[in-house]
C-alpha positions as CSV (number, residue, x, y, z in Angstrom):
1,X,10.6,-5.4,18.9
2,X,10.7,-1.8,17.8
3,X,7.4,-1.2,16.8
4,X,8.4,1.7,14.0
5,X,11.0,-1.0,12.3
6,X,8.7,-3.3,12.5
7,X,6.8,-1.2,9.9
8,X,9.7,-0.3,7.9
9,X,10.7,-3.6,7.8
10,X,7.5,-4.4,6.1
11,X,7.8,-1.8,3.3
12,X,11.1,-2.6,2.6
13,X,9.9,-6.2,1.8
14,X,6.9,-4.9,-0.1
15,X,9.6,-2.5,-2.0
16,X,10.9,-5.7,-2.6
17,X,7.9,-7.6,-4.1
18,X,7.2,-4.4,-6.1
19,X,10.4,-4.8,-8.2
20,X,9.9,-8.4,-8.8
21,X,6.2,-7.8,-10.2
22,X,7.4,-4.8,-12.2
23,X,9.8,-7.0,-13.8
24,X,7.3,-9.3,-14.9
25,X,5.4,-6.1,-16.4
26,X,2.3,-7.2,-13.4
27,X,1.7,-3.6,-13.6
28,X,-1.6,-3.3,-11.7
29,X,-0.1,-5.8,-8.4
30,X,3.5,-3.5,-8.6
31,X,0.9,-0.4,-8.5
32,X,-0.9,-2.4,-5.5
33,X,2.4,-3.2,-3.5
34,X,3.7,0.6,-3.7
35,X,0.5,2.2,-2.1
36,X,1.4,-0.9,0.9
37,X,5.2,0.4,1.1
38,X,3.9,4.1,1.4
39,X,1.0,3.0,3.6
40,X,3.8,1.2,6.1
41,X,5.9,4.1,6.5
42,X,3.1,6.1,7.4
43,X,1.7,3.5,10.1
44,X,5.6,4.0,11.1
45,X,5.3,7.8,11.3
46,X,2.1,7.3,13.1
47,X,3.7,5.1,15.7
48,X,6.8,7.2,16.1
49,X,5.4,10.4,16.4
50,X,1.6,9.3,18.6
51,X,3.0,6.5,20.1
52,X,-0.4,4.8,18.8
53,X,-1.4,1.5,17.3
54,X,-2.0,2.6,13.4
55,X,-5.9,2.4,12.7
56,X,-6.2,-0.1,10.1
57,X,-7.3,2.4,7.4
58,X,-5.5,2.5,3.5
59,X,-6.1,6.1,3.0
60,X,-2.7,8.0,2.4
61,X,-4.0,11.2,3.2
62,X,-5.5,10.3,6.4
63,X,-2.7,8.3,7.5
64,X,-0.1,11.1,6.6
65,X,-1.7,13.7,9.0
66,X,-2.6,11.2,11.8
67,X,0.8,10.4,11.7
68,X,1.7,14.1,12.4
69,X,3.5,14.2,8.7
70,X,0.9,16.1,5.9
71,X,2.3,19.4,6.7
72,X,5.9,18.3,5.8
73,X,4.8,16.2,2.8
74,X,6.2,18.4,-0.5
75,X,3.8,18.7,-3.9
76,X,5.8,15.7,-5.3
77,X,4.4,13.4,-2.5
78,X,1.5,14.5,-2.5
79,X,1.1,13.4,-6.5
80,X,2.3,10.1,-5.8
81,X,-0.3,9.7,-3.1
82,X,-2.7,10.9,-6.0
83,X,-1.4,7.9,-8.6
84,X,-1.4,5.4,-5.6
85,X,-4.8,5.6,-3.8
86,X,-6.7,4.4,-7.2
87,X,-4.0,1.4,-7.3
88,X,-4.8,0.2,-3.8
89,X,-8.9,0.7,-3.8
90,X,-10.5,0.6,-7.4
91,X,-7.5,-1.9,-8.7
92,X,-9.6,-4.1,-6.5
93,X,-13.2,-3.9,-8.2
94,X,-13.4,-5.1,-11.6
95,X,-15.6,-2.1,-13.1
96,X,-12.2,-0.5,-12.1
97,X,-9.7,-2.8,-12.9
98,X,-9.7,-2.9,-16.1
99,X,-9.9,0.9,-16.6
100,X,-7.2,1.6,-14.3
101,X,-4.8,-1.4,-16.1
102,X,-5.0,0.6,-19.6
103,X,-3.3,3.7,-17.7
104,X,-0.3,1.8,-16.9
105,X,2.3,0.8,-18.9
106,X,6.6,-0.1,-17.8
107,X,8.0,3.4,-17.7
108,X,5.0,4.5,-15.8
109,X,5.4,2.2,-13.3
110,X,9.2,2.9,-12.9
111,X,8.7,6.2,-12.0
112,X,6.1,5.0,-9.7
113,X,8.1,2.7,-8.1
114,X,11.0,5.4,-7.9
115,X,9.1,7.9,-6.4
116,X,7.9,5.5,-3.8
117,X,11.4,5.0,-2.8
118,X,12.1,7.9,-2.4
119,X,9.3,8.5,-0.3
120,X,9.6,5.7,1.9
121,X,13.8,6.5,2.5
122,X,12.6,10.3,3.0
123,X,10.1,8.7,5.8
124,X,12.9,7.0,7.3
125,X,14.9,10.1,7.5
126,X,12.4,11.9,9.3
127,X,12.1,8.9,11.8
128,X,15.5,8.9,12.2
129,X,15.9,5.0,10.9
C-alpha cells in the first residue's frame, strides 16, 4: 500500500468525522478532528518528501518542516496551525477545556473546518495526489 495515501486516506475520513461533529455543534471534538486531518497530511508530506516513518509527534509546526513543507506554507496556514494546536493539546486537560470550549461557537468552527480543507487538498496538490 502507498504509504502517502495511506495518510491521506486517513484525513479524508477524519475530514469526514469533523463535519458530522460540527453538525451536532460538538465544537471542541470537530476542533480536535481538524488538527488530526492537518496532522495526516503532514505525516504524508513527511513520507513523500523523506521517505521516513512520521515520528509520532502532534506538533504542526514541527511536522510541517520535517516534512520539508514550512517554507511553502502561506500566512493563512500558518494561522490555522495557530487555532488548531490549542484544539488538539489543552482541549485534552480540563483546566483547559473548558476555557478553550467558550472560544468556539458554529461559524467559528466552519471557517475552521473550511480552512482545513483547503489545507489538506493544497497538501495533496503538492504531493501530487
Amino acid at each position: 500500500m502507498d504509504k502517502v495515501q495511506y495518510w491521506l486516506d486517513l484525513a479524508d475520513d477524519d475530514v469526514i468525522t469533523a463535519k458530522w461533529l460540527l453538525s451536532g455543534e460538538r465544537l471542541l471534538a470537530m476542533g480536535f478532528f481538524c488538527h488530526l486531518v492537518v496532522e495526516k497530511a503532514l505525516k504524508a508530506a513527511i513520507v513523500y518528501n523523506t521517505e521516513e516513518t512520521p515520528p509520532k509527534i502532534h506538533d504542526l509546526k514541527e511536522l510541517a518542516k520535517r516534512g520539508n513543507v514550512a517554507s511553502d506554507i502561506s500566512e493563512e496556514q500558518r494561522l490555522l496551525f495557530g487555532k488548531l494546536m490549542p484544539l488538539h493539546i489543552d482541549g485534552r486537560y480540563p483546566e483547559y477545556k473548558e476555557r478553550i470550549e467558550k472560544t468556539l461557537n458554529v461559524e467559528k468552527c466552519k471557517i475552521i473546518l473550511s480552512e482545513t480543507e483547503d489545507f489538506l487538498c493544497w497538501i495533496k496538490q503538492k504531493l501530487g495526489k
